[in-house]
PyMOL CGO cylinders between C-alpha atoms (Angstrom):
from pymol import cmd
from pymol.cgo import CYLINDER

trace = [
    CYLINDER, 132.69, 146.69, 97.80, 133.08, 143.09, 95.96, 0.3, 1, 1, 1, 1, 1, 1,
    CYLINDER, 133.08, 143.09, 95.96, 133.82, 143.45, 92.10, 0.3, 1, 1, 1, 1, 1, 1,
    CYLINDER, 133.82, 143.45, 92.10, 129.77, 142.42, 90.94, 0.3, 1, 1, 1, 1, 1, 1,
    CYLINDER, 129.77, 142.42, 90.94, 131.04, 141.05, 87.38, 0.3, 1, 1, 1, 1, 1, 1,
    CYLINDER, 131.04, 141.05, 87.38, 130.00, 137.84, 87.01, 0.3, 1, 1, 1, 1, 1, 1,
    CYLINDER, 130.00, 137.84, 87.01, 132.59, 137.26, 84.17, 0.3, 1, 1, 1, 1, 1, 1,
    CYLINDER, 132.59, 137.26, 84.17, 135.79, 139.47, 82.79, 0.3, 1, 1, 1, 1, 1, 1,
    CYLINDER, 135.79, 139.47, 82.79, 134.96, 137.92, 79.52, 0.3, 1, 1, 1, 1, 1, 1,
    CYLINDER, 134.96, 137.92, 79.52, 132.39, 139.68, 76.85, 0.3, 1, 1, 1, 1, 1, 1,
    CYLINDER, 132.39, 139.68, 76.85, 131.19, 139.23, 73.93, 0.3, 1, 1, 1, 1, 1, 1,
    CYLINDER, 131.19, 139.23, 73.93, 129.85, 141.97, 70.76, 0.3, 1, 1, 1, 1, 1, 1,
    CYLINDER, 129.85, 141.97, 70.76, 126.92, 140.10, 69.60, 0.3, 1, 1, 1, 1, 1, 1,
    CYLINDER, 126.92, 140.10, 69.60, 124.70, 141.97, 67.15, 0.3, 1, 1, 1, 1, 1, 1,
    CYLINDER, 124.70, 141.97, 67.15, 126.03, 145.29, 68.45, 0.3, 1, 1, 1, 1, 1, 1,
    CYLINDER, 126.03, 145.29, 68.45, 125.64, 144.82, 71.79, 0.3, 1, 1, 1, 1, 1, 1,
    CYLINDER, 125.64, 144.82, 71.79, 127.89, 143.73, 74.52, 0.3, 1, 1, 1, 1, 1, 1,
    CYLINDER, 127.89, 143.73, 74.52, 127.51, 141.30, 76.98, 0.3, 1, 1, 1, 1, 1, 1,
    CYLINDER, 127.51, 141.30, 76.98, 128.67, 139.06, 79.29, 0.3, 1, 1, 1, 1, 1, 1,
    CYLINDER, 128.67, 139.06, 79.29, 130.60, 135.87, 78.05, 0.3, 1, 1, 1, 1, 1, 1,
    CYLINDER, 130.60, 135.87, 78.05, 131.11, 132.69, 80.64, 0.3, 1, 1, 1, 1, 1, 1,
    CYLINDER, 131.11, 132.69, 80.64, 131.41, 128.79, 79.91, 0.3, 1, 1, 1, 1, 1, 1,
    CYLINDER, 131.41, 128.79, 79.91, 130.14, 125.75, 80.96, 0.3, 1, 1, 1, 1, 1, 1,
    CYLINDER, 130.14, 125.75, 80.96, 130.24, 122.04, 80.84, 0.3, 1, 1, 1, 1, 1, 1,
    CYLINDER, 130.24, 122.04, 80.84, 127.06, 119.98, 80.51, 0.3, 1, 1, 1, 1, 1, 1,
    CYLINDER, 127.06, 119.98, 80.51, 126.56, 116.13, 81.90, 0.3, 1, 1, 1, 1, 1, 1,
    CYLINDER, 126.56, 116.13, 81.90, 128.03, 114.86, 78.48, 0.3, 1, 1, 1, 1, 1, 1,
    CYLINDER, 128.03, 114.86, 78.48, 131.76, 116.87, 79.62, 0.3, 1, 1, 1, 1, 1, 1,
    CYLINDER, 131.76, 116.87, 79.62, 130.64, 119.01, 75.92, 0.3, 1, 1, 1, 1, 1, 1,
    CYLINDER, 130.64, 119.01, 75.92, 131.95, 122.37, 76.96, 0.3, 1, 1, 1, 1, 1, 1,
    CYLINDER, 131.95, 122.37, 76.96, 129.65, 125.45, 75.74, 0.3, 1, 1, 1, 1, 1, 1,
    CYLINDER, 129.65, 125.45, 75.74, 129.90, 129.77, 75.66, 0.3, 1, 1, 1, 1, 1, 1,
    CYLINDER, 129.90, 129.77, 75.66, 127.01, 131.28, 77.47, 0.3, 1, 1, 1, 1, 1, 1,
    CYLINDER, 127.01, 131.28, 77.47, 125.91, 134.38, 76.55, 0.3, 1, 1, 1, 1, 1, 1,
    CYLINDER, 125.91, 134.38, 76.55, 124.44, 136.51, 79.20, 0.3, 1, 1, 1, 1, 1, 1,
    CYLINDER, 124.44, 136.51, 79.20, 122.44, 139.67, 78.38, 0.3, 1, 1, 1, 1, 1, 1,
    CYLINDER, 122.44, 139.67, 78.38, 119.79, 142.09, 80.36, 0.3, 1, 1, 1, 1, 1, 1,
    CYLINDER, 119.79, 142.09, 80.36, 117.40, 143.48, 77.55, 0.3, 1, 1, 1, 1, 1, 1,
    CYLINDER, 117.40, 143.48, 77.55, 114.03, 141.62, 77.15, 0.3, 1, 1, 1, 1, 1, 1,
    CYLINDER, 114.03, 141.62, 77.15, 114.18, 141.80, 72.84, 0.3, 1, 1, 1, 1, 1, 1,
    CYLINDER, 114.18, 141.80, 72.84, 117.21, 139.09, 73.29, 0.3, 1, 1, 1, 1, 1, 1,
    CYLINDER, 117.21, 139.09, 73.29, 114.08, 136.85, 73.19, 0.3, 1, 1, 1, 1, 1, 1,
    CYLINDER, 114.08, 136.85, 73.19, 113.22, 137.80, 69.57, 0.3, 1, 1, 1, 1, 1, 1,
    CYLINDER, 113.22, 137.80, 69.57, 117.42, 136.27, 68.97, 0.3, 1, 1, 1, 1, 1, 1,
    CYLINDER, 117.42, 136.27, 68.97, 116.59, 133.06, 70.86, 0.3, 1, 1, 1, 1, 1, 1,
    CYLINDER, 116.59, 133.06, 70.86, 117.92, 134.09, 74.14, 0.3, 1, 1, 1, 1, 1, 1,
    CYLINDER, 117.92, 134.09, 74.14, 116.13, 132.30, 76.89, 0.3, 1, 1, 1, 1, 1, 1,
    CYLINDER, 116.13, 132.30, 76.89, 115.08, 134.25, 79.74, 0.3, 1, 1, 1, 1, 1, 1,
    CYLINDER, 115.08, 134.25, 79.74, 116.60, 133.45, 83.32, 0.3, 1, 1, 1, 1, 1, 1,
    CYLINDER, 116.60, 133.45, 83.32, 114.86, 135.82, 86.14, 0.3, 1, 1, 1, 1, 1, 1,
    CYLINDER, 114.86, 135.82, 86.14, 115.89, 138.89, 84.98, 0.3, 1, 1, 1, 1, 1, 1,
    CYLINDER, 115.89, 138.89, 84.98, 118.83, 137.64, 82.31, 0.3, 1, 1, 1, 1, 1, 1,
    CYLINDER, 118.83, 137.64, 82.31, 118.66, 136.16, 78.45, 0.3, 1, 1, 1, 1, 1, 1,
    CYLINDER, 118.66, 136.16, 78.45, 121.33, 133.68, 77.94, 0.3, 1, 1, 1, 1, 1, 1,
    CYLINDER, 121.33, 133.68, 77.94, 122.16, 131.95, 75.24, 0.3, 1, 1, 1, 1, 1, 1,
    CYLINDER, 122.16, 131.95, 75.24, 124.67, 129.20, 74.55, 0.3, 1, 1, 1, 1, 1, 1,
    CYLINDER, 124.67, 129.20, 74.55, 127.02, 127.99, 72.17, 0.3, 1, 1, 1, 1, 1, 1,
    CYLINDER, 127.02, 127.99, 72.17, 129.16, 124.80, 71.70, 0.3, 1, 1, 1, 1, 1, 1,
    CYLINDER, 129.16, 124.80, 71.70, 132.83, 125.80, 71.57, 0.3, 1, 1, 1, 1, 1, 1,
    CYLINDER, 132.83, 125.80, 71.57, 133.96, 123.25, 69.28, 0.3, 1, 1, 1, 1, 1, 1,
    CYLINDER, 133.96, 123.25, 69.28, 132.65, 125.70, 66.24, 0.3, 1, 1, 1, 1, 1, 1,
    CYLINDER, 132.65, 125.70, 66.24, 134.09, 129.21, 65.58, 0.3, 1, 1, 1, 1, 1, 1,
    CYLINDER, 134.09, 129.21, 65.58, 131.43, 132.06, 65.69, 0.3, 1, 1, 1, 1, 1, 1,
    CYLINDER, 131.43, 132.06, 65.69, 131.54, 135.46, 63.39, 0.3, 1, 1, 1, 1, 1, 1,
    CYLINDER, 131.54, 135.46, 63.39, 131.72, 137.32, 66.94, 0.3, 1, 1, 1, 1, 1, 1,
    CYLINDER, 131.72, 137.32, 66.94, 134.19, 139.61, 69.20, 0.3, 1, 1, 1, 1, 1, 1,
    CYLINDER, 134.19, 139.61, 69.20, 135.18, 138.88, 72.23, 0.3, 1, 1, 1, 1, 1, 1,
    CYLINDER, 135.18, 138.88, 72.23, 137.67, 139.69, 74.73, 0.3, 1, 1, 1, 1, 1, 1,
    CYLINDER, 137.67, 139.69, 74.73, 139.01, 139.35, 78.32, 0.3, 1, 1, 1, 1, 1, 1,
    CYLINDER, 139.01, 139.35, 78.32, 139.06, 142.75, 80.47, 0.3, 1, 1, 1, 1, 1, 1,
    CYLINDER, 139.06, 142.75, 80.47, 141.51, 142.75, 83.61, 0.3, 1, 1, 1, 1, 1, 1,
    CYLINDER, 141.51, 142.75, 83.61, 142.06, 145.51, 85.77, 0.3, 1, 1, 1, 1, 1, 1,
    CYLINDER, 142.06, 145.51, 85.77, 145.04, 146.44, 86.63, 0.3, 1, 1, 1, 1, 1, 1,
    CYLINDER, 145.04, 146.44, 86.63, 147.37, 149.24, 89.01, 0.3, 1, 1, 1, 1, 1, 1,
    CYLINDER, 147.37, 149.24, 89.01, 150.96, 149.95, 89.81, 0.3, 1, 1, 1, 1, 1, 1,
    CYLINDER, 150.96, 149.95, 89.81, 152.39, 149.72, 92.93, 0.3, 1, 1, 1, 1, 1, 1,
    CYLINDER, 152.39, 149.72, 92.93, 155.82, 150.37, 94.20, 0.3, 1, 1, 1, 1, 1, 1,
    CYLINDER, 155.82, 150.37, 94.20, 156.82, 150.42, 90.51, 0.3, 1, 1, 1, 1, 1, 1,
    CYLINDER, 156.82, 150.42, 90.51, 155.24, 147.04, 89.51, 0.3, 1, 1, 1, 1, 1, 1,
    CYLINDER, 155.24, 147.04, 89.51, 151.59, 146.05, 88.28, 0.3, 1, 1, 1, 1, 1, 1,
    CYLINDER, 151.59, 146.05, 88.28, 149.68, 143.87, 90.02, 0.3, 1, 1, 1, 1, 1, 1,
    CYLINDER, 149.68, 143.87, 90.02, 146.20, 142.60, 88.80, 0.3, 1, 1, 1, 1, 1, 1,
    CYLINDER, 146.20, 142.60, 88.80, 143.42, 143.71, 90.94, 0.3, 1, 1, 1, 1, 1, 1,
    CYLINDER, 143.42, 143.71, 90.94, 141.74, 140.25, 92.02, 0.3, 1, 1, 1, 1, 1, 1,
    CYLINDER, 141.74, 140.25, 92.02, 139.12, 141.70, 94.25, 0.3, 1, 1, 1, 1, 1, 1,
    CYLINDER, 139.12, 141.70, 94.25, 137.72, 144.87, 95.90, 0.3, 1, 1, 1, 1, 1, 1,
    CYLINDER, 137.72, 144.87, 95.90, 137.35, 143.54, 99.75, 0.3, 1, 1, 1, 1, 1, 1,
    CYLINDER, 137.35, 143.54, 99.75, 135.87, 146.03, 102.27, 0.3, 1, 1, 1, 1, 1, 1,
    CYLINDER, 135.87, 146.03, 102.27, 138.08, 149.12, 101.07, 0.3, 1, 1, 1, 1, 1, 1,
    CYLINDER, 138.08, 149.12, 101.07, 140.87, 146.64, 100.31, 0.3, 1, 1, 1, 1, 1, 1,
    CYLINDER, 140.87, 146.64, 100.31, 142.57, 146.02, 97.36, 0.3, 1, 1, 1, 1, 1, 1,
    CYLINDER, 142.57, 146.02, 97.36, 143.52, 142.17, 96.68, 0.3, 1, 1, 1, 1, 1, 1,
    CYLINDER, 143.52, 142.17, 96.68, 146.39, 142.02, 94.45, 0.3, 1, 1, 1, 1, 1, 1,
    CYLINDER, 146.39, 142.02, 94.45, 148.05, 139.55, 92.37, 0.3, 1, 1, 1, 1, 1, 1,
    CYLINDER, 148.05, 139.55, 92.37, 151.49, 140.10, 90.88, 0.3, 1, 1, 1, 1, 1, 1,
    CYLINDER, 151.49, 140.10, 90.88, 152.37, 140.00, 87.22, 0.3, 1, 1, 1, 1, 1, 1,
    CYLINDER, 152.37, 140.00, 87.22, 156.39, 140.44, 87.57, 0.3, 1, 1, 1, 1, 1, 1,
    CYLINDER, 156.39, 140.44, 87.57, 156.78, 143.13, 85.32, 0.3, 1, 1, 1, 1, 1, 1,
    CYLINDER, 156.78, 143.13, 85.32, 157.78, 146.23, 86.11, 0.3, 1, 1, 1, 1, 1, 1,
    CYLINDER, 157.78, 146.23, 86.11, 156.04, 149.29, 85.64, 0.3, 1, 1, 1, 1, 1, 1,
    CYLINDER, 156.04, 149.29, 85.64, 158.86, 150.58, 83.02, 0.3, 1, 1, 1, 1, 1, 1,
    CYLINDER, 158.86, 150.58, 83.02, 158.64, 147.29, 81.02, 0.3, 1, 1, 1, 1, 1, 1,
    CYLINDER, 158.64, 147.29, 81.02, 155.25, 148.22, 80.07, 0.3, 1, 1, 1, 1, 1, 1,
    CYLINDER, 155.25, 148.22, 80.07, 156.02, 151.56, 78.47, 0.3, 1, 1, 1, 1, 1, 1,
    CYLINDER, 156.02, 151.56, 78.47, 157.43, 151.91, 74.98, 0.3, 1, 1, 1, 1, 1, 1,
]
cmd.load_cgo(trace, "trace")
């Protein structure tokens, strides 16, 4: 099983959440994408892409809008790693140095 995210990063936009990735146009100007699945994103001037509604964003504004990051995470042997990828039944890990008692308060 392969994690099917195409981006960690979301967005709350108008009450709904969705999917929040970047990209850099021909000019090297660097924009947010919004990516959504529900067809009345039109009516918000989403533009449909096969079965996704995106809609972009320069970043050099700021934007009335949440958004955060989501990583998934596990302990092992005491420490917690950060769960790259889901490979096949296998976990890829990457380690954050910190051990599993650091995190608690």
């Amino acid at each position: 099983m392969k994690i099917k995210a195409p981006s960690r990063r979301r967005i709350l936009f108008e009450g709904e959440e969705m999917f929040l990735t970047e990209y850099c146009d021909d000019s090297n100007m660097w924009f947010w994408k919004i990516i959504g699945e529900k067809p009345f994103l039109i009516e918000k001037g989403f533009k449909e892409q096969g079965t996704l509604y995106t809609l972009s964003f320069p970043q050099e504004r700021k934007y009335p809008y949440s958004a955060y990051e989501s990583r998934m995470y596990c302990i092992y042997l005491g420490y917690k790693y950060e769960v790259e990828n889901i490979w096949h039944g296998l976990f890829i890990l990457s380690p954050t140095n910190v051990k599993r008692e650091d995190t608690l308060s």
